[in-house]
C-alpha positions in Angstrom: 55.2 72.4 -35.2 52.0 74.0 -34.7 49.4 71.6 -33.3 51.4 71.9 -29.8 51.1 75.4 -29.1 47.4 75.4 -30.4 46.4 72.7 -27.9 48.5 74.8 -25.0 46.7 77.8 -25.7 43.2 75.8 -26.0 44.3 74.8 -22.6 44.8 77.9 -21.3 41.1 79.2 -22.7 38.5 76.3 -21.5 40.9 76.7 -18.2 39.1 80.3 -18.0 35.3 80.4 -16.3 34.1 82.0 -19.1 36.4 79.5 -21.7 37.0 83.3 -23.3 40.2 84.8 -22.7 41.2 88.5 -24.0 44.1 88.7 -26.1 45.6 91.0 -23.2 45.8 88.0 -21.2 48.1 86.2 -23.6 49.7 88.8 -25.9 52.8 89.0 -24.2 53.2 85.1 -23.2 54.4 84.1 -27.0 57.9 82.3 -26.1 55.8 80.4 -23.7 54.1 78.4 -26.1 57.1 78.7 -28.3 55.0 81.2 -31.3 57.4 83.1 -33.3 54.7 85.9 -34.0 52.3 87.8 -32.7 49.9 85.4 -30.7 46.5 87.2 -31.7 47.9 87.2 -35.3 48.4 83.2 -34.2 45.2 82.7 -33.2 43.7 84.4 -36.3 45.5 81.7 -38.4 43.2 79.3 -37.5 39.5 80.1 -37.5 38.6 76.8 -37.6 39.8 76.2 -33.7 39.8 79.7 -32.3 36.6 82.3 -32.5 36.8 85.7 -32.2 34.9 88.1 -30.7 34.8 91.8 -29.1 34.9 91.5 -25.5 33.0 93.2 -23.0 35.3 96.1 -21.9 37.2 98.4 -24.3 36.1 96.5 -27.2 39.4 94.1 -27.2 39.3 91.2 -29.4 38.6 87.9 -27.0 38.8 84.7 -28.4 37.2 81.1 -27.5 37.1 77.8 -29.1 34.9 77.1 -31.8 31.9 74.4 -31.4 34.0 71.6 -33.2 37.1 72.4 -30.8 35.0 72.1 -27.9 33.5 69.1 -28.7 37.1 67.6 -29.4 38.7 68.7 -26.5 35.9 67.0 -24.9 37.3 64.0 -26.5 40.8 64.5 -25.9 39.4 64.9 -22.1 37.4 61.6 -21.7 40.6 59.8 -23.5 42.8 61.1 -20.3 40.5 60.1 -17.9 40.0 56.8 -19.4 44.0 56.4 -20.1 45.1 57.8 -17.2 46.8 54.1 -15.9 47.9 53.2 -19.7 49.7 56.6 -19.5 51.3 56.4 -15.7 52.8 53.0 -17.4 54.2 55.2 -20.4 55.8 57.5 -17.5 57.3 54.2 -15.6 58.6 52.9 -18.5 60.5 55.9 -19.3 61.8 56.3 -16.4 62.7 53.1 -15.8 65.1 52.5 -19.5 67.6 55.6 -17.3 70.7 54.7 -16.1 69.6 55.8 -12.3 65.9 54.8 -12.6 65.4 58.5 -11.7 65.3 61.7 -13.9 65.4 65.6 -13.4 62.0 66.9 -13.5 62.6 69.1 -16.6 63.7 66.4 -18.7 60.4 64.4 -17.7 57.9 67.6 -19.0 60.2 68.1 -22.0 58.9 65.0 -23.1 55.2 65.3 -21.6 54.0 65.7 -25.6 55.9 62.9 -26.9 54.7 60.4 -24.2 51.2 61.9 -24.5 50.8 63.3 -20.9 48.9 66.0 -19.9 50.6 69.2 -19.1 49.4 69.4 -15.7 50.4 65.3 -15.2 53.2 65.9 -12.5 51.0 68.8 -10.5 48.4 66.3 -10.3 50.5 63.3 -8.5 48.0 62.1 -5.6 45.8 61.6 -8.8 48.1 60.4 -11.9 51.0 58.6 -10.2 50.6 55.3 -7.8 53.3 54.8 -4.9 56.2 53.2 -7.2 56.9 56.9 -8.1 58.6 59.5 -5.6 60.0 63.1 -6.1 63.9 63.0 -5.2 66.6 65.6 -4.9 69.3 65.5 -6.9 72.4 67.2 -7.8 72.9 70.6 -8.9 69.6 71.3 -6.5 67.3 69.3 -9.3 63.9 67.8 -8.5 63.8 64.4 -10.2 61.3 61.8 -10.3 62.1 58.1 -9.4 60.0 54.8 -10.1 60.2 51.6 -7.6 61.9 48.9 -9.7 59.6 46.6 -7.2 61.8 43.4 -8.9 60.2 43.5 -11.9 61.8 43.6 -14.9 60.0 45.1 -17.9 60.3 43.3 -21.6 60.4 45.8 -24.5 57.7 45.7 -26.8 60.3 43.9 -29.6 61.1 41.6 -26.9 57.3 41.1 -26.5 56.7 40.9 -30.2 59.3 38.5 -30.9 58.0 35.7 -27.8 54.3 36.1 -29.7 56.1 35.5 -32.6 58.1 32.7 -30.7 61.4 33.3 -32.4 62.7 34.8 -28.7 62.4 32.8 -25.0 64.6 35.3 -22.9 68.3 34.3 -22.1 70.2 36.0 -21.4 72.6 37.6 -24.3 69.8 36.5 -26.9 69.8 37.9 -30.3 66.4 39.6 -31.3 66.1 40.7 -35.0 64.9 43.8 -36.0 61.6 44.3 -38.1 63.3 45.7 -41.3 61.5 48.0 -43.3 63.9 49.1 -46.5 62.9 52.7 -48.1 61.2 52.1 -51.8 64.4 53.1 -54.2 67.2 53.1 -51.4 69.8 50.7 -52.3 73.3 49.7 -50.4 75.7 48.9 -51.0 76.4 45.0 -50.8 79.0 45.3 -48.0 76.6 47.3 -45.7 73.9 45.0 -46.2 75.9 42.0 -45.1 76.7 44.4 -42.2 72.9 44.6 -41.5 72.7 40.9 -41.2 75.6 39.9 -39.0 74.2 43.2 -36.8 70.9 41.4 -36.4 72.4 38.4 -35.4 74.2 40.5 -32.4 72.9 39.6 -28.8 69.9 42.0 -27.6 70.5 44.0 -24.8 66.9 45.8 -23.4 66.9 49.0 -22.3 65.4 48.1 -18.7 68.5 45.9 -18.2 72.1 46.8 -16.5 74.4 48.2 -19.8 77.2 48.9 -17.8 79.0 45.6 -19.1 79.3 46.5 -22.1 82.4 47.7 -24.4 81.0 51.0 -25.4 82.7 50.4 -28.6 81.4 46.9 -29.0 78.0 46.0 -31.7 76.6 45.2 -28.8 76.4 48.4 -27.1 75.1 50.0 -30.7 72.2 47.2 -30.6 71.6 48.5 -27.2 71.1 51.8 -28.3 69.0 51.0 -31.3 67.4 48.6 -28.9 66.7 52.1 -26.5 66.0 54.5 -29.1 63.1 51.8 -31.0 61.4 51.1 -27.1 61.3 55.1 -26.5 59.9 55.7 -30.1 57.3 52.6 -29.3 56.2 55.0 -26.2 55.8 58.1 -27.9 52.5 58.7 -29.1 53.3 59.6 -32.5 56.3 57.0 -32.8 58.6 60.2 -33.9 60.1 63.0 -32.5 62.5 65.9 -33.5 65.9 64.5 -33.5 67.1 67.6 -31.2 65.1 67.3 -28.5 66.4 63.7 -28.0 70.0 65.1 -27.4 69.3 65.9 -23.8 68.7 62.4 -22.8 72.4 61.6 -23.6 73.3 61.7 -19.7 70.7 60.1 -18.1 70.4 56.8 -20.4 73.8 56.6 -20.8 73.8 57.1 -25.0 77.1 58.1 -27.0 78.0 61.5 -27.6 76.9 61.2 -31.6 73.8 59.0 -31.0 72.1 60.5 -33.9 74.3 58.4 -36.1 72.2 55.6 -35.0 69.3 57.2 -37.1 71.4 57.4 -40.0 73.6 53.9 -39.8 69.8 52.2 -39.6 67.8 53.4 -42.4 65.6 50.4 -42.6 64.6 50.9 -38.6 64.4 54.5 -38.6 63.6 57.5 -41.6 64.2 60.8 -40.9 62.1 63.6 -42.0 63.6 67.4 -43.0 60.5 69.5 -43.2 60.5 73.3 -42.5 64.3 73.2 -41.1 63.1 70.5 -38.6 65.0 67.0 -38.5 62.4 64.3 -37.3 63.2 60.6 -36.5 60.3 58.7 -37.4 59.7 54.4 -36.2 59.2 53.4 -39.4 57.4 49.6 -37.7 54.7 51.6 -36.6 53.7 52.8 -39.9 54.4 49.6 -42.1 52.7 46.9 -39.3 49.7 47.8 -37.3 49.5 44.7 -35.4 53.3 45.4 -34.0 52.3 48.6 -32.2 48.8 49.6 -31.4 47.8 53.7 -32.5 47.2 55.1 -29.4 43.1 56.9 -29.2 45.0 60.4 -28.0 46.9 60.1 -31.6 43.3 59.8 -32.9 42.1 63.1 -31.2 45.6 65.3 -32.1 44.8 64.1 -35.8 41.1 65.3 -35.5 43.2 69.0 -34.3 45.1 68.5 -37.3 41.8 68.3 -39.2 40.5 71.8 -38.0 44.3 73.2 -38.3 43.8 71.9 -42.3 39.9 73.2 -42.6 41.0 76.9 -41.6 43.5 76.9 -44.9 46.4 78.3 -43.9 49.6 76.9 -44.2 50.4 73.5 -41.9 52.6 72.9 -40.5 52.1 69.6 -37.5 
């Protein structure tokens, strides 16, 4: 996945005074931004995004953005500012589907991209964050990050959906139906489809209520977890995200040890994507129904990057 390293390292050059930066500077800093090559050879790959030029000393190659990446990035900017309480809701709801209504700090910026925060969100706290979060210690020495429950109790948005619809009214132990979307040519077999429709019919737990009830074992729990993995898809920006980097959130919102199966038993929920070795679970209601989640504008300006990754004609890769 490309577009995430291109934006880090865009960050890193309209960081600089001069928004130049000489490949010296950033040569050596390739794991960081996870590039499996050279990072001026990177850079080079995409002409479109990144200029180059010789630099005043020694005649190194320095690079800066192109006039169409600065005026996105200007974009991508003014969307921050003007998203900034939309996206400290994002971090609360995350936060809040955990078992401890806490999490380690790592965990929070391994999923920065997905929930479309800023890189330097958590540095910034006196400016992004409001007093229902605090900083905590937790085991093992960990930093963590806690939100104030403050009594509320926070509907899903398929809880929310289904109450405009008005086929839900919020008892407890009350069965909310999927959106169904079946794949064109996928057929199952008839005993897995009558599955499908007794499984709808099983009570709805949310994933900002108490779990710990439950019979691990039980369709009930499984709903909960399709319940969890559909809200946390609905709060990523893109509605997807690469299956692996889910598995480290196993602990903390109390998931099964093979919760990728719940991808693969729900094919009408959830398709999964194999492109260039990665495995992707994709929300498949937020492609089929735009009125059941809204595209978020910073999804707008990643797919105007993706536009200038395309223009500079190498091979893409998102």
């Amino acid at each position: 996945m490309h577009l995430k390293p291109i934006i880090a390292l865009k960050n890193v050059i309209v960081q600089e005074p001069s928004a130049s930066i000489p490949i010296s500077a950033i040569s050596k800093r390739g794991l960081e931004f996870d590039i499996h090559v050279k990072v001026a050879r990177f850079l080079r790959q995409y002409p479109s995004i990144f200029e180059e030029f010789t630099g005043p000393m020694h005649n190194l190659p320095w690079f800066r953005l192109t006039q169409e990446a600065v005026e996105t990035d200007r974009e991508e900017r003014i969307v921050y500012e003007e998203c900034r309480e939309e996206l400290r809701e994002r971090l609360r709801r995350f936060v809040l589907m955990s078992k401890d209504k806490f999490l380690p700090l790592k965990i929070v910026k391994g999923m920065e991209w997905y929930l479309g925060l800023p890189s330097d969100f958590l540095e910034q706290p006196e400016v992004n964050l409001d007093g229902s979060f605090g900083f905590v210690d937790m085991e093992d020495g960990l930093k963590g990050l806690a939100v104030e429950t403050e009594g509320r109790k926070g509907l899903s948005v398929l809880q929310r959906n289904a109450m405009k619809k008005g086929v839900y009214f919020g008892e407890p132990m009350e069965a909310i139906e999927f959106p169904l979307f079946p794949s064109k040519g996928l057929r199952l077999r008839r005993k897995v489809e009558d599955w499908i429709k007794e499984f709808q019919n099983v009570p709805y737990v949310s994933p900002y209520e108490d779990y710990s009830h439950l019979d691990p074992t039980s369709d009930v729990a499984e709903k909960r977890v399709v319940g969890f993995l559909h809200e946390l898809l609905s709060l990523f920006v893109e509605h997807s995200a690469e299956r692996r980097k889910l598995l480290c959130l196993k602990k903390y919102f109390g998931l099964p040890q093979k919760v990728h199966r719940a991808f693969e038993r729900h094919p009408h929920i959830f398709y999964l994507s194999f492109r260039n070795k990665t495995c992707t679970a994709i929300l498949k209601e937020a492609f089929r129904d735009k009125y059941a989640i809204e595209e978020h504008p910073l999804l707008k300006v990643r797919k105007k990057y993706i536009k200038l990754m395309k223009k500079s004609g190498c091979n893409f890769e998102e």
